[in-house]
C-alpha positions as semicolon CSV with decimal commas, in nm:
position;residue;x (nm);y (nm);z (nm)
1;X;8,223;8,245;12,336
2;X;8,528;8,150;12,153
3;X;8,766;8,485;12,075
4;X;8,843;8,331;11,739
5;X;8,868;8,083;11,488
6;X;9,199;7,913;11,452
7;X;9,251;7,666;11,119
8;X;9,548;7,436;11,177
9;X;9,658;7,230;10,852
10;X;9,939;6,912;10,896
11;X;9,923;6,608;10,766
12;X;9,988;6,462;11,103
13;X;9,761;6,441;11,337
14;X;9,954;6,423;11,622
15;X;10,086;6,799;11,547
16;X;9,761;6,900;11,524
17;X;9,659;6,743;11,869
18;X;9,966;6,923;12,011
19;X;9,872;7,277;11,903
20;X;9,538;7,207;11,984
21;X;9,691;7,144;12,345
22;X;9,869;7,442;12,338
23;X;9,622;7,677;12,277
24;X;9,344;7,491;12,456
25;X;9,293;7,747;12,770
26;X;9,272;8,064;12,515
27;X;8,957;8,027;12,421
28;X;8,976;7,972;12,062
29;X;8,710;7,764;11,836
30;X;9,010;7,542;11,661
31;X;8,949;7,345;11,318
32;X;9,210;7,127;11,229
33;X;9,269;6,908;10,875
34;X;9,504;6,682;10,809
35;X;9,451;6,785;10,409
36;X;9,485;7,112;10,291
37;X;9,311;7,039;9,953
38;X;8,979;6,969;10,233
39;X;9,083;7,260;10,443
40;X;9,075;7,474;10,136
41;X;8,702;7,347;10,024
42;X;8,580;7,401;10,355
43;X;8,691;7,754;10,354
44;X;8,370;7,832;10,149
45;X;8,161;7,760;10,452
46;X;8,378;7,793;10,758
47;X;8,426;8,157;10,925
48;X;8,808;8,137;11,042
49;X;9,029;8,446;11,108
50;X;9,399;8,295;11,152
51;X;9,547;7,956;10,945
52;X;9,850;7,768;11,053
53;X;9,975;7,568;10,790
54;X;10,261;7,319;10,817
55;X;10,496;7,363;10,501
56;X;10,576;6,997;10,406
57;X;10,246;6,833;10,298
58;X;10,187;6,560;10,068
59;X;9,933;6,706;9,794
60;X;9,996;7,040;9,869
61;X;10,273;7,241;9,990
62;X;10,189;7,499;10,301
63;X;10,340;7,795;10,079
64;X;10,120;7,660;9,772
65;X;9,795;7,608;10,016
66;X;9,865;7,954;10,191
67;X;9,890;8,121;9,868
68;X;9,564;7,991;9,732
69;X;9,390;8,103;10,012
70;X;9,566;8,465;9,994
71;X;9,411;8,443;9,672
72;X;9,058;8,329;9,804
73;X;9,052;8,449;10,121
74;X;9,285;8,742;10,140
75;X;9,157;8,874;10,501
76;X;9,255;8,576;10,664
77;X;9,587;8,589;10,887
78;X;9,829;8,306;10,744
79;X;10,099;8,184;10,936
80;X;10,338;7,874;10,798
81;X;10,486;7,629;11,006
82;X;10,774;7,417;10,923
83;X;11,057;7,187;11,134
84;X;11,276;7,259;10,803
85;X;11,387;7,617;10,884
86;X;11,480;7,708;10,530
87;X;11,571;8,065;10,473
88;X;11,463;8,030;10,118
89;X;11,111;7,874;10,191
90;X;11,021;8,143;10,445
91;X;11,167;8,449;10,238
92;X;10,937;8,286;9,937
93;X;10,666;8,178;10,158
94;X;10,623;8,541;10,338
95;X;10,649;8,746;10,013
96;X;10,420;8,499;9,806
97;X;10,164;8,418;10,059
98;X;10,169;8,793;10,222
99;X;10,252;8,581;10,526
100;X;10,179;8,744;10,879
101;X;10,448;8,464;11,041
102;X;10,676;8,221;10,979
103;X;10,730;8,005;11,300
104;X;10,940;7,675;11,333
105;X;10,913;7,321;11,492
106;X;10,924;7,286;11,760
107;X;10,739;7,591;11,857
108;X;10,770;7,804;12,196
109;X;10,395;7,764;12,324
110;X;10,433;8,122;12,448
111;X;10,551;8,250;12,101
112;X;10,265;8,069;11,939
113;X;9,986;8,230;12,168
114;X;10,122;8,576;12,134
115;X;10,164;8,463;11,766
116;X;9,811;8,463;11,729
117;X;9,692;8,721;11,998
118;X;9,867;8,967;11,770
119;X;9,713;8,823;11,436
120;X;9,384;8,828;11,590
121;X;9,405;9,179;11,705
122;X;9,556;9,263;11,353
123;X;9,265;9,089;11,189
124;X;8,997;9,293;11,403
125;X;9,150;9,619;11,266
126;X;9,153;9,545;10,924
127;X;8,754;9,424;10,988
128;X;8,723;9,780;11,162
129;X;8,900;9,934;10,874
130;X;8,716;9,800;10,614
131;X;8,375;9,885;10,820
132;X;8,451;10,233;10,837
133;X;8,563;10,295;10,482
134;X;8,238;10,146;10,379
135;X;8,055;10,413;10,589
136;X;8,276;10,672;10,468
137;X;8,220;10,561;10,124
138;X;7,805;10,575;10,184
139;X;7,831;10,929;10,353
140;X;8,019;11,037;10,008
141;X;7,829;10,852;9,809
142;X;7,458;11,032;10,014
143;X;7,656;11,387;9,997
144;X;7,718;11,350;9,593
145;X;7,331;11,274;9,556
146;X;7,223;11,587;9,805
147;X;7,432;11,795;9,581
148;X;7,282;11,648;9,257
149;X;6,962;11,736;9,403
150;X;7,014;12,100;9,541
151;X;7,335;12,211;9,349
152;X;7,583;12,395;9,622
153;X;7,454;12,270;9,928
154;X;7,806;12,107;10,019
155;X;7,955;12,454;9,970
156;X;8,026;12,602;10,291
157;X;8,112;13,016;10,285
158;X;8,343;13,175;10,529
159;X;8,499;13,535;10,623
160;X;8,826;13,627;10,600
161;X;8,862;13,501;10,971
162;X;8,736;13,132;10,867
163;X;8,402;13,211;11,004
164;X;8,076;13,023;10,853
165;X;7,851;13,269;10,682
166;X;7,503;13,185;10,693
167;X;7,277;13,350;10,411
168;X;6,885;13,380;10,501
């Protein structure tokens, strides 16, 4: 059972093929695309949790593709990947896209897996997160209509020592 589903975007394939490499013994289910314009229709069907997107692109920039899918998609982890290590693109890139990374070619294979161990992991809580304020948000939402129905039931009545009083 893969531990996650990791979308790689560059418009060359052999980059893809070499992250593909690189992550191969963690277990991930791995998409790759070669066109982000694609990668970004095939978002409507495909379940992924963490995108790597090269920055230069023909088409499509990675900052431009990575914001749309902020915009779309705003619970995926997006991480940008570029051999041009401009200051400029990755201060932009990170506060535009609401970037969780910004990593450079050539990448450190260990960086890259710990990279997305910690994106995962990051992902799963805000899934968690999410899950629970929905249940909070039903308990409130069953407590309002209890108390619509018998007026003061969610009033709770206490001594002066913060004891409960029950009434018969």
């Amino acid at each position: 059972m893969a531990k996650g589903t990791i979308m790689l975007v560059d418009d060359e394939e052999y980059v893809i093929n070499s992250l593909r490499r690189s992550l191969r013994r963690e277990g991930y289910r791995i998409i790759g695309y070669v066109d982000a314009k694609q990668a970004l229709e095939d978002l409507k069907e495909e379940n992924v949790d963490v995108i790597i997107s090269d920055q230069r692109m023909p088409g499509m920039s990675g900052m431009d593709f990575l914001i749309e899918v902020r915009k779309r998609h705003p619970d995926i982890i997006r991480i940008l990947l570029t051999g041009h290590a401009d200051m400029e693109v990755a201060i932009s890139a990170i506060n535009e896209g609401k970037l969780y990374r910004f990593l450079t070619k050539p990448w450190n294979d260990e960086e890259l897996k710990v990279t997305i161990l910690n994106a995962l992991r990051l992902r799963n809580l805000a899934v968690e997160n999410k899950r629970l304020l929905g249940k909070v948000k039903g308990q409130q939402d069953y407590i309002q209509s209890l108390e619509a129905r018998y007026p003061g039931i969610s009033e709770v009545k206490r001594d002066k020592n913060g004891t409960i009083i029950l009434e018969d």
